[in-house]
HTML snippet that shows the backbone in 3Dmol.js (N, CA, C, O; Angstrom):
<script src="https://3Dmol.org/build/3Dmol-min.js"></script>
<div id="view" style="width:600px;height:400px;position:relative"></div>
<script>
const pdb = `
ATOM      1  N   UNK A   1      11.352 -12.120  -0.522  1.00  0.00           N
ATOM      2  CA  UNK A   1       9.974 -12.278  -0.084  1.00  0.00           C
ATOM      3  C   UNK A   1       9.092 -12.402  -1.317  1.00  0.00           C
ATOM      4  O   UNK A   1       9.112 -11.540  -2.196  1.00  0.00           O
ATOM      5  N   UNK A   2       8.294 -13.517  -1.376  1.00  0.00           N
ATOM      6  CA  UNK A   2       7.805 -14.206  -2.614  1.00  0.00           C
ATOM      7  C   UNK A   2       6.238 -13.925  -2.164  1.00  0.00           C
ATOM      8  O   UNK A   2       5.852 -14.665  -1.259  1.00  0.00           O
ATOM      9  N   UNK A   3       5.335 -13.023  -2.633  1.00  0.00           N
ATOM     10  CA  UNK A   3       4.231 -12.874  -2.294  1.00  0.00           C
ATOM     11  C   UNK A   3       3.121 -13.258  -3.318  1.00  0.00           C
ATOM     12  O   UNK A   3       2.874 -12.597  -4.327  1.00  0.00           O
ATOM     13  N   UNK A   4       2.503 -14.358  -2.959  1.00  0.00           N
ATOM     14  CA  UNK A   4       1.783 -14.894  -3.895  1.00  0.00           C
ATOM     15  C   UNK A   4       0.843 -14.259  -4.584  1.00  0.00           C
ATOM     16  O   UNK A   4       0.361 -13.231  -4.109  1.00  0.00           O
ATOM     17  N   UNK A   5       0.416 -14.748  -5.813  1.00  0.00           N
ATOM     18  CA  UNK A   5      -0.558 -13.645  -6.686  1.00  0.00           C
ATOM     19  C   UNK A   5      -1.719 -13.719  -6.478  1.00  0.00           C
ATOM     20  O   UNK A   5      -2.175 -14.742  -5.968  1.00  0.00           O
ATOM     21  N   UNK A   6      -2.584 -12.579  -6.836  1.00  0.00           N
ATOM     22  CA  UNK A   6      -4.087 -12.694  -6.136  1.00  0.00           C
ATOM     23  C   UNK A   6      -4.961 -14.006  -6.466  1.00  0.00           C
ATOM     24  O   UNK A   6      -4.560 -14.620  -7.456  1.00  0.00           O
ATOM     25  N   UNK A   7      -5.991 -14.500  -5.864  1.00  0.00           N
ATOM     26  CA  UNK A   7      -6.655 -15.615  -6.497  1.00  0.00           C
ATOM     27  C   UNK A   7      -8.011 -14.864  -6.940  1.00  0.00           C
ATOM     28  O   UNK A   7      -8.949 -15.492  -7.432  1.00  0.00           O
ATOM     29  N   UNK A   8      -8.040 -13.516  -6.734  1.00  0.00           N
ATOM     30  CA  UNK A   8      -9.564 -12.789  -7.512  1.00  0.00           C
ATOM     31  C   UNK A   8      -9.155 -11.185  -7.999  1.00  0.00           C
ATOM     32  O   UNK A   8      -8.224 -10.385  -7.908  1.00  0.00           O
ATOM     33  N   UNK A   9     -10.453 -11.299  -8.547  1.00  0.00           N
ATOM     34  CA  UNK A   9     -10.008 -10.230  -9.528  1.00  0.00           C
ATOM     35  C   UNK A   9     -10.909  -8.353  -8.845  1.00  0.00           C
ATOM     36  O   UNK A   9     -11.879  -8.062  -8.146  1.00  0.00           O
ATOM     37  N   UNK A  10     -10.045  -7.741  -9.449  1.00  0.00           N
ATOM     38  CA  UNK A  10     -10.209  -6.098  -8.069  1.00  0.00           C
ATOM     39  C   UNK A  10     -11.751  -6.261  -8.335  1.00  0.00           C
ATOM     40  O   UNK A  10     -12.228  -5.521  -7.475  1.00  0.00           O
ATOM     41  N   UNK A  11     -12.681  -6.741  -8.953  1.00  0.00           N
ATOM     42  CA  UNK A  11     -14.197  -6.380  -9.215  1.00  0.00           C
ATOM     43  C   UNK A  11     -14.606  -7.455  -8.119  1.00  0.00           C
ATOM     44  O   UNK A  11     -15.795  -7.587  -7.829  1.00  0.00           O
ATOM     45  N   UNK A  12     -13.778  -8.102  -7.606  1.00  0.00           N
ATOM     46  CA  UNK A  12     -14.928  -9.266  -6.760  1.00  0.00           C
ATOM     47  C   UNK A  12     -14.649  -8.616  -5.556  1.00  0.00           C
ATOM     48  O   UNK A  12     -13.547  -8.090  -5.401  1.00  0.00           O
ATOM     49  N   UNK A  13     -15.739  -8.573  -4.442  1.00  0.00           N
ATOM     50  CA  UNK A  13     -15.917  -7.902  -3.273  1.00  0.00           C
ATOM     51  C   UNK A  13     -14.984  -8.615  -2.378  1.00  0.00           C
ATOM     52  O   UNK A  13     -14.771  -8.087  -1.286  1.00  0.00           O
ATOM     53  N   UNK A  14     -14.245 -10.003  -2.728  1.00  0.00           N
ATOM     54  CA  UNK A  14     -13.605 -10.471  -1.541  1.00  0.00           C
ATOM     55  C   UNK A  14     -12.112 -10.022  -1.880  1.00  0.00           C
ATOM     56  O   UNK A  14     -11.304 -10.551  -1.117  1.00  0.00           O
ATOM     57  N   UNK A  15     -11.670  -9.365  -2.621  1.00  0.00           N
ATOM     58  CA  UNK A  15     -10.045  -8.323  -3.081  1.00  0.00           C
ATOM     59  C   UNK A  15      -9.196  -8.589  -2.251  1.00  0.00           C
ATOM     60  O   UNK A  15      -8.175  -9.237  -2.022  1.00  0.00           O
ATOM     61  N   UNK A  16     -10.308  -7.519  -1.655  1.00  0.00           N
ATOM     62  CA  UNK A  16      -9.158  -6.575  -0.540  1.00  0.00           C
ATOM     63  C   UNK A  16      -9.211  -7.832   0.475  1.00  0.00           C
ATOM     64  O   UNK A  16      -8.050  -7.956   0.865  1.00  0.00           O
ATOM     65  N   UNK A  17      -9.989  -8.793   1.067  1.00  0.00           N
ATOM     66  CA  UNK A  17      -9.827  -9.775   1.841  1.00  0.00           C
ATOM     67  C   UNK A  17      -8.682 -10.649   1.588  1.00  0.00           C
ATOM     68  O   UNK A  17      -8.016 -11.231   2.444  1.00  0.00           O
ATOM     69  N   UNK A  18      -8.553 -10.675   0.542  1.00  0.00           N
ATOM     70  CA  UNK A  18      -8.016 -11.699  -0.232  1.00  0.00           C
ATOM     71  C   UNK A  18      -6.245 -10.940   0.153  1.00  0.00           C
ATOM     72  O   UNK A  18      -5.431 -11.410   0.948  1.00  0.00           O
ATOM     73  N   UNK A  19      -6.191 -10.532  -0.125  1.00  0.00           N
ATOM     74  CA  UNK A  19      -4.948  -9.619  -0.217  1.00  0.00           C
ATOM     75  C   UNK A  19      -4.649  -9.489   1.178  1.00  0.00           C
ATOM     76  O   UNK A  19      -3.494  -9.633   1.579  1.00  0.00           O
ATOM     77  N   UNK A  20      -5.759  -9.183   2.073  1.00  0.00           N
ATOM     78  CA  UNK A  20      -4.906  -9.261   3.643  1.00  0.00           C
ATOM     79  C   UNK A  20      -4.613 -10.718   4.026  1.00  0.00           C
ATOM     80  O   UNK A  20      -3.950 -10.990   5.027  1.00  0.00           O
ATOM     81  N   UNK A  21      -5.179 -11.749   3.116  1.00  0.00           N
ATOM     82  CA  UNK A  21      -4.655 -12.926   4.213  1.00  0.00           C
ATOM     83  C   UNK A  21      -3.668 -13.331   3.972  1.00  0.00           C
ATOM     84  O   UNK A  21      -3.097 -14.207   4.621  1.00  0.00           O
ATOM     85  N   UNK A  22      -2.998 -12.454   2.395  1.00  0.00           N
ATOM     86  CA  UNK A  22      -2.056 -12.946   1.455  1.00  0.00           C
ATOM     87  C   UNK A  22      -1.245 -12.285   2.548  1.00  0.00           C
ATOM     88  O   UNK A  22      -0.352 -12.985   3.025  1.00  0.00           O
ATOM     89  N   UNK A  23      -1.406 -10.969   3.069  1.00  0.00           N
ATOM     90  CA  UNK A  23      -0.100 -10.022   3.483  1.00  0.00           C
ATOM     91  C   UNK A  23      -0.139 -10.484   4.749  1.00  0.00           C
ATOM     92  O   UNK A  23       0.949 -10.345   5.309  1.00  0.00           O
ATOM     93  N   UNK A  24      -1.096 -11.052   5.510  1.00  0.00           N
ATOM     94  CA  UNK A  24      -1.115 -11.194   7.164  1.00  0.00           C
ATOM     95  C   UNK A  24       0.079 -11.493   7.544  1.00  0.00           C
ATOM     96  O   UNK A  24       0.568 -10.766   8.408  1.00  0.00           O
ATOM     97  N   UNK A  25       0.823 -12.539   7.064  1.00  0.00           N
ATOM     98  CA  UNK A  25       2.095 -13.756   7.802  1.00  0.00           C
ATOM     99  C   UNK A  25       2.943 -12.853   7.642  1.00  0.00           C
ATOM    100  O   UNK A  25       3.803 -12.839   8.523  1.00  0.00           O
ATOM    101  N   UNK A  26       3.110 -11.526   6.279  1.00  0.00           N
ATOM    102  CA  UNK A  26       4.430 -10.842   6.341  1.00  0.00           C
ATOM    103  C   UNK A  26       4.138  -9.348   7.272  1.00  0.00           C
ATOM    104  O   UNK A  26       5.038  -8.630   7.708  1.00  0.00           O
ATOM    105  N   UNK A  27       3.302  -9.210   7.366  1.00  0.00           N
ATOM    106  CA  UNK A  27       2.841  -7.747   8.380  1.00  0.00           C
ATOM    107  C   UNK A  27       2.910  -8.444   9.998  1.00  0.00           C
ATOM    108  O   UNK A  27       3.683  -7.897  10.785  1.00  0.00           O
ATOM    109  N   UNK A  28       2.266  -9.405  10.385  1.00  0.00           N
ATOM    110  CA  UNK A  28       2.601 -10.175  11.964  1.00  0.00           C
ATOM    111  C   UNK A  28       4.430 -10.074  12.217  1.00  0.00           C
ATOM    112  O   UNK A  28       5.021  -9.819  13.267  1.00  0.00           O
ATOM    113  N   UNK A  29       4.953 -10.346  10.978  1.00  0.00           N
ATOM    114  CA  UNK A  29       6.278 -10.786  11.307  1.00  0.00           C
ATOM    115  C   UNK A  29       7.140  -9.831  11.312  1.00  0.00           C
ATOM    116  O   UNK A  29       8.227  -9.839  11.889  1.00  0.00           O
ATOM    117  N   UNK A  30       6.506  -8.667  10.432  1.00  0.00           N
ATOM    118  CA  UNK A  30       7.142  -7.249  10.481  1.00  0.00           C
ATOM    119  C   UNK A  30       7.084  -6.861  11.800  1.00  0.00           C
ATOM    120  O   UNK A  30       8.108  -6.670  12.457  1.00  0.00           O
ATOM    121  N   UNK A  31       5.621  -6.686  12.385  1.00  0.00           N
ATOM    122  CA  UNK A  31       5.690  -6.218  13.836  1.00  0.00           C
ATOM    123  C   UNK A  31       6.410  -6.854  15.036  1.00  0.00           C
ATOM    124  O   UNK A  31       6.939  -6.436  16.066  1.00  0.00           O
ATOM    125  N   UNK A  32       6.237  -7.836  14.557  1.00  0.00           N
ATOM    126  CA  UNK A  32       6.815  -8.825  15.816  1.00  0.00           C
ATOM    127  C   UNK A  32       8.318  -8.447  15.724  1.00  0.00           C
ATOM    128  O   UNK A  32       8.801  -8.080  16.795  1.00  0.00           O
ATOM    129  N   UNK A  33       9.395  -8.471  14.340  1.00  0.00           N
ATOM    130  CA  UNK A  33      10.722  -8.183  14.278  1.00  0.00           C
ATOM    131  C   UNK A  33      10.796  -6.778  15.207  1.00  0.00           C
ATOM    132  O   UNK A  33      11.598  -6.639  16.130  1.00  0.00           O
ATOM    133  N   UNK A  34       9.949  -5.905  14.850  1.00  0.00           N
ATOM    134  CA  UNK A  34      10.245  -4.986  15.952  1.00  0.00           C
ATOM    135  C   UNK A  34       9.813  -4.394  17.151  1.00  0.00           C
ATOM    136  O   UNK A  34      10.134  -3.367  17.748  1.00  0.00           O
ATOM    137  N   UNK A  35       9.025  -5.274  17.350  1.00  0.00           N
ATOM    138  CA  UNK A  35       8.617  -5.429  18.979  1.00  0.00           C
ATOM    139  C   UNK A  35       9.981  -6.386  19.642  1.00  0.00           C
ATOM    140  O   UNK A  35      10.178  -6.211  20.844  1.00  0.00           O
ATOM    141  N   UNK A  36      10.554  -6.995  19.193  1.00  0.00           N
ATOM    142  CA  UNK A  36      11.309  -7.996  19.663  1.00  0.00           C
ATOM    143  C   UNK A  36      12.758  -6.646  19.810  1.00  0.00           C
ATOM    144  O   UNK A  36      13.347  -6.371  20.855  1.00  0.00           O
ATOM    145  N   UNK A  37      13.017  -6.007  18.400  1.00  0.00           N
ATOM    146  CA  UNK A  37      13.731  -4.816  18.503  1.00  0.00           C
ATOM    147  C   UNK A  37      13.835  -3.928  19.901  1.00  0.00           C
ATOM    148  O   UNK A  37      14.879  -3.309  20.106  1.00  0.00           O
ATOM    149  N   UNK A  38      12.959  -3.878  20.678  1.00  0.00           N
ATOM    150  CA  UNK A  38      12.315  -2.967  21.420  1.00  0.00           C
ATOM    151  C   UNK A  38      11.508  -2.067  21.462  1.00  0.00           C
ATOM    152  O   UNK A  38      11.159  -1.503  22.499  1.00  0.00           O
ATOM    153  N   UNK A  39      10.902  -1.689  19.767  1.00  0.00           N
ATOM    154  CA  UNK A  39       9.443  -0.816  19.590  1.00  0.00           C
ATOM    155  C   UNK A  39       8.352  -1.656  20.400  1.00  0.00           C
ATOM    156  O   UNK A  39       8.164  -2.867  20.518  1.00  0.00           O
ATOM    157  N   UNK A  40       7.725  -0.558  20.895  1.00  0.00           N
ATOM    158  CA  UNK A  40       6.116  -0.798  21.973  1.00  0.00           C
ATOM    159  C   UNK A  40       5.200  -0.895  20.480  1.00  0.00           C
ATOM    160  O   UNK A  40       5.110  -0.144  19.509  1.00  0.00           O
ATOM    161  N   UNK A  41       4.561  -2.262  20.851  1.00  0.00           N
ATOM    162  CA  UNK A  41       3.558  -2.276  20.358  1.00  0.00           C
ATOM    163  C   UNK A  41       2.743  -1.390  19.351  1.00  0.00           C
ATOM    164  O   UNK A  41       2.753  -1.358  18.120  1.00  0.00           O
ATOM    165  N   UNK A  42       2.053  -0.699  20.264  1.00  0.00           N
ATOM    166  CA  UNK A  42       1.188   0.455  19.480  1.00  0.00           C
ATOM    167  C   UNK A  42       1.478   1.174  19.101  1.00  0.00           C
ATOM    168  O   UNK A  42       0.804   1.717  18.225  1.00  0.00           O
ATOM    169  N   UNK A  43       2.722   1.686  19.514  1.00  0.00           N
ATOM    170  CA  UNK A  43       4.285   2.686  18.022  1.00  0.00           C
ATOM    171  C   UNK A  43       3.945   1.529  16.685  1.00  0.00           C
ATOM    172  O   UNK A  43       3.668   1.775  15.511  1.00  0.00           O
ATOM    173  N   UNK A  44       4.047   0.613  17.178  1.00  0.00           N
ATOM    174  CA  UNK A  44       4.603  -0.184  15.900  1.00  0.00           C
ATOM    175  C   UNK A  44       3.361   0.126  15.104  1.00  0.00           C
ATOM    176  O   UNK A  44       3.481   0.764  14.058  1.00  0.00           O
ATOM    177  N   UNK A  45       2.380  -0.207  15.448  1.00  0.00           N
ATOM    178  CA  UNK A  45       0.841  -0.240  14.927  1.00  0.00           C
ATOM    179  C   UNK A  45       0.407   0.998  14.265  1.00  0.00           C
ATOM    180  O   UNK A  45      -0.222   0.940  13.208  1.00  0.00           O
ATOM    181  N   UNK A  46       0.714   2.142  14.838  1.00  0.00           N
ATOM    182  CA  UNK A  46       0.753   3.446  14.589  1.00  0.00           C
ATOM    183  C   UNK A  46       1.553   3.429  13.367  1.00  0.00           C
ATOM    184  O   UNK A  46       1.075   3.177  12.262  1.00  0.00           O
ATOM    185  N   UNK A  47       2.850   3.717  13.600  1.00  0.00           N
ATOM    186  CA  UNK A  47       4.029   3.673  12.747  1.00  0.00           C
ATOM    187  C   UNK A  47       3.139   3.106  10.960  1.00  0.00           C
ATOM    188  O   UNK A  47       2.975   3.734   9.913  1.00  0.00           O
ATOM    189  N   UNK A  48       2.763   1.678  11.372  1.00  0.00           N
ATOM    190  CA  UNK A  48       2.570   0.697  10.001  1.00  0.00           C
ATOM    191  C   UNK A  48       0.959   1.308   9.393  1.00  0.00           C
ATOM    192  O   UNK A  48       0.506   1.036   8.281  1.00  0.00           O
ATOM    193  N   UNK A  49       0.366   2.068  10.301  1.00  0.00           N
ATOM    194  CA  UNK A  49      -0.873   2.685   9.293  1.00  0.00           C
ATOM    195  C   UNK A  49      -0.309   3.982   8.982  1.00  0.00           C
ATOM    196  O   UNK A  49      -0.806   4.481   7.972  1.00  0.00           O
ATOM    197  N   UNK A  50       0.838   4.870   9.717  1.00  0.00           N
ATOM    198  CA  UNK A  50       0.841   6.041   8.983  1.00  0.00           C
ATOM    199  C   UNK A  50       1.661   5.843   7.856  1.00  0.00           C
ATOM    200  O   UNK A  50       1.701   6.706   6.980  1.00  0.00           O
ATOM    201  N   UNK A  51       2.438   4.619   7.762  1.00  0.00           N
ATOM    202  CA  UNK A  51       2.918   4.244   6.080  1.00  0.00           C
ATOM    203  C   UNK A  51       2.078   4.244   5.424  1.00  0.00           C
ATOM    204  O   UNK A  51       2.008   5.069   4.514  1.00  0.00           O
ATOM    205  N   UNK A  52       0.925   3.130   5.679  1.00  0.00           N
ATOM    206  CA  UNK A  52      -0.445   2.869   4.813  1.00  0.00           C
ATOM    207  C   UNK A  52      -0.683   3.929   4.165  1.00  0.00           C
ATOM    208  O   UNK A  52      -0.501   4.250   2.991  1.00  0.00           O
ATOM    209  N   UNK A  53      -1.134   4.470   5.101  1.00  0.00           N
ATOM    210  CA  UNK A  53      -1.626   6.392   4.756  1.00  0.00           C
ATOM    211  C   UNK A  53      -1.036   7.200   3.535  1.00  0.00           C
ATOM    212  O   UNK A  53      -1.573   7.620   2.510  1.00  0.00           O
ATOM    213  N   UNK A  54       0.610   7.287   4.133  1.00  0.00           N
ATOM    214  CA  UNK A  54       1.152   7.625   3.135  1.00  0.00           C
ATOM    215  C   UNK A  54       1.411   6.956   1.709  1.00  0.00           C
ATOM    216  O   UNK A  54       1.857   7.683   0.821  1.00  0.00           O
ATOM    217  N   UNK A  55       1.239   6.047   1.526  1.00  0.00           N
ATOM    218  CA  UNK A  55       1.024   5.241   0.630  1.00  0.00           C
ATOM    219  C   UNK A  55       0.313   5.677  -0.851  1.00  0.00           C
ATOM    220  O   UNK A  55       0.523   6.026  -2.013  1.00  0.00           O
ATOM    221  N   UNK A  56      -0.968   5.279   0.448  1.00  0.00           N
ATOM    222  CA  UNK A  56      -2.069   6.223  -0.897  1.00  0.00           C
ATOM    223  C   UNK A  56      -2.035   7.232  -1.198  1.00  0.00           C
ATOM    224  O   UNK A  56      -2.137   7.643  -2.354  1.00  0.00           O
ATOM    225  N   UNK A  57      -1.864   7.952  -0.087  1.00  0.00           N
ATOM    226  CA  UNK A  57      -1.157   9.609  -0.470  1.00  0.00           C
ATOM    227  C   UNK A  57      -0.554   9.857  -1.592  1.00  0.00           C
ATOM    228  O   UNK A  57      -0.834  10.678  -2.465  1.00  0.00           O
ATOM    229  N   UNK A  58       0.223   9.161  -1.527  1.00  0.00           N
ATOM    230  CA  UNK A  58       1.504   9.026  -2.945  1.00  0.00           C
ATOM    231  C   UNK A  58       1.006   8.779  -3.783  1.00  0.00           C
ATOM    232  O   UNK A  58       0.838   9.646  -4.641  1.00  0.00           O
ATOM    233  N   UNK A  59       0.570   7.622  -3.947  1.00  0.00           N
ATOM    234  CA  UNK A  59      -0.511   6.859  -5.157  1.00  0.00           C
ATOM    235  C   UNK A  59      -1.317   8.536  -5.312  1.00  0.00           C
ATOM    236  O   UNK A  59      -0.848   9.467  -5.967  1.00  0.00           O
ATOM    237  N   UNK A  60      -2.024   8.551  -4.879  1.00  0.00           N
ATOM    238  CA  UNK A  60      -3.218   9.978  -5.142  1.00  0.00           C
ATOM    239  C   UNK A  60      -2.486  11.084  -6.343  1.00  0.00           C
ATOM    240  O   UNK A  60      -2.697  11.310  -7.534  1.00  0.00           O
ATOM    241  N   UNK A  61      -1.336  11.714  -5.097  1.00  0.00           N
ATOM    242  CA  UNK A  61      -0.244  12.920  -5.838  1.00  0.00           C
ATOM    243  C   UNK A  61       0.673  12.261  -7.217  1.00  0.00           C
ATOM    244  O   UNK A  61       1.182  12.842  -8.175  1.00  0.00           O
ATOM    245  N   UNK A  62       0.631  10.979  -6.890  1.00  0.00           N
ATOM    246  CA  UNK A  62       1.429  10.527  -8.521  1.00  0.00           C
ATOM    247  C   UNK A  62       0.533  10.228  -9.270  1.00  0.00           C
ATOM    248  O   UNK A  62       0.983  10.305 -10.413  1.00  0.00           O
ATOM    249  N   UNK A  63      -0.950   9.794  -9.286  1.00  0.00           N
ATOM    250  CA  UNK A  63      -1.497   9.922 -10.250  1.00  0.00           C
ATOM    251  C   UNK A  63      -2.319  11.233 -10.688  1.00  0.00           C
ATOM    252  O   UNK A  63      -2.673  11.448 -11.847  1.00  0.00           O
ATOM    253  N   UNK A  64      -2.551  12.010  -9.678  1.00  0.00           N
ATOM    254  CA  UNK A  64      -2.509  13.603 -10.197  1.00  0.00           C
ATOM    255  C   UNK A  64      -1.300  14.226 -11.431  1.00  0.00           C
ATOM    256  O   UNK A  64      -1.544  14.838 -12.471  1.00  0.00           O
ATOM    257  N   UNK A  65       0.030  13.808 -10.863  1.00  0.00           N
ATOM    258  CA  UNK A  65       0.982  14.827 -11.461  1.00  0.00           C
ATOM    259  C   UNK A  65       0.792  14.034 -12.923  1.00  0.00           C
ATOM    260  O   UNK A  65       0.812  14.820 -13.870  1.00  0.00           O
ATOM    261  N   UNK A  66       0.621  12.712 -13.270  1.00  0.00           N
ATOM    262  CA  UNK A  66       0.498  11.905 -13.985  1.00  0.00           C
ATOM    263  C   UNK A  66      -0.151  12.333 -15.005  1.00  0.00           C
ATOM    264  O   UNK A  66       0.272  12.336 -16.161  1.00  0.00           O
ATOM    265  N   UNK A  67      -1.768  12.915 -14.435  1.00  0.00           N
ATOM    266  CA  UNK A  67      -2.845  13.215 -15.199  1.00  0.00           C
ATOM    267  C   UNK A  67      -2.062  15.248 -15.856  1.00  0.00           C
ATOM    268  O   UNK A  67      -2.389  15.791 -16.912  1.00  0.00           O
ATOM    269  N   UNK A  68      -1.361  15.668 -15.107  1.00  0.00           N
ATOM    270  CA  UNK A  68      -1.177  16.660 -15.203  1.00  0.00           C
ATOM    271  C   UNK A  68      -0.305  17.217 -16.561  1.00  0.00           C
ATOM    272  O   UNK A  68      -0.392  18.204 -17.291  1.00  0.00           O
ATOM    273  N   UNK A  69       0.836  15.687 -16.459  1.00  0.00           N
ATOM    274  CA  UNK A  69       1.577  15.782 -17.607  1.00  0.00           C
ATOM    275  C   UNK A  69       1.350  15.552 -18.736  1.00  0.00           C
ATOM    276  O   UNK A  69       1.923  15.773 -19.803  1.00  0.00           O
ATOM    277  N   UNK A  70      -0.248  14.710 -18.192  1.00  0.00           N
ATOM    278  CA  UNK A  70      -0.569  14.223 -20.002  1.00  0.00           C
ATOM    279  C   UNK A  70      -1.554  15.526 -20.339  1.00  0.00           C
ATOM    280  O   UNK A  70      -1.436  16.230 -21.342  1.00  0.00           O
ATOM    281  N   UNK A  71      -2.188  15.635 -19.671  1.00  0.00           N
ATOM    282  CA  UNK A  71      -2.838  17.357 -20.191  1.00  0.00           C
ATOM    283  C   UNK A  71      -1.925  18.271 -20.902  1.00  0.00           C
ATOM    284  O   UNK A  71      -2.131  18.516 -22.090  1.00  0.00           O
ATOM    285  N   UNK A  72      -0.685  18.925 -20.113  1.00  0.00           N
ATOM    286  CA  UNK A  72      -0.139  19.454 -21.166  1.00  0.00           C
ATOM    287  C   UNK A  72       0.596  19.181 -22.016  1.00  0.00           C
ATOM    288  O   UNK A  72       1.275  20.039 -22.581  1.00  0.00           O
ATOM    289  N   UNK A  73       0.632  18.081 -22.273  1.00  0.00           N
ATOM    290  CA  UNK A  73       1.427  17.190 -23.670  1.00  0.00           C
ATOM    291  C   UNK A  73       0.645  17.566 -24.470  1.00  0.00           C
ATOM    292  O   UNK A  73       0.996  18.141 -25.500  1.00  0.00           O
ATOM    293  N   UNK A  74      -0.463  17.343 -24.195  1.00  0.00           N
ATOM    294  CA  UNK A  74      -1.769  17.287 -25.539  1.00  0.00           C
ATOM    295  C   UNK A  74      -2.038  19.075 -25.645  1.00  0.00           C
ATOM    296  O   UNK A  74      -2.378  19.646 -26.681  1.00  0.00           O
ATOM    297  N   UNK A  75      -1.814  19.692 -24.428  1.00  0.00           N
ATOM    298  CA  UNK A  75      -2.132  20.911 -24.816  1.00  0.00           C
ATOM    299  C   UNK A  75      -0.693  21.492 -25.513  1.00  0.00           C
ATOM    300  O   UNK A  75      -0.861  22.420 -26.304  1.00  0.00           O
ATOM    301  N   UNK A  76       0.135  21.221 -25.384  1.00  0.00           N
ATOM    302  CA  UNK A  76       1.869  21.286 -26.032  1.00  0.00           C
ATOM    303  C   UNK A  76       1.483  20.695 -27.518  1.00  0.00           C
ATOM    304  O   UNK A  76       2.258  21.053 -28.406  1.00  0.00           O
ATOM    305  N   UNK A  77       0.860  20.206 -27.746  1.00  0.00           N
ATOM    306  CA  UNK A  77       1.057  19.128 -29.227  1.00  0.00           C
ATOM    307  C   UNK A  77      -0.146  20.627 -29.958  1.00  0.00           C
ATOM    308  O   UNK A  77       0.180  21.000 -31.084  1.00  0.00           O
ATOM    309  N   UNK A  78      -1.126  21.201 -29.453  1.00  0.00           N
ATOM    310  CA  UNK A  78      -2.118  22.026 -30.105  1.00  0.00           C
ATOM    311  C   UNK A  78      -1.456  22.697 -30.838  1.00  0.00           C
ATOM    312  O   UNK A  78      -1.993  23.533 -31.564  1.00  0.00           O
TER     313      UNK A  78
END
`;
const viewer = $3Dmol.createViewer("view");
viewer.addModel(pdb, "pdb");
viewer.setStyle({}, {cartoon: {color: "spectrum"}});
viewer.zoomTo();
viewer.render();
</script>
């Protein structure tokens, strides 16, 4: 899966637009593979934002522990 590169840059207000129309064709086709599976719909829908969710979650706690390790490096180096 070959996902094309952004055509703007994170400071222009159309980003995040930009990025869903990039992801639309592979998120429709995700759901649809498993609606066709036999997942209901709104499982599926559910299901694909509590990834989202967790996502950033992750992103959040890894760039915490991130910030955490470089603090005590520098406080390790004193």
């Amino acid at each position: 899966m070959a996902v094309p590169r952004p055509k703007t840059t994170p400071a222009d207000p159309d980003h995040v637009l930009d990025c869903e129309f990039v992801l639309e064709p592979y998120f429709q086709e995700l759901a649809e593979k498993a609606a066709e599976a036999g997942w209901d719909e709104d499982v599926v829908a559910a299901a694909l934002v509590g990834l989202a969710e967790a996502r950033v979650e992750m992103r959040k706690v890894n760039a915490a522990t991130d910030s955490a390790i470089g603090r005590a490096r520098v406080k390790r180096q004193q």
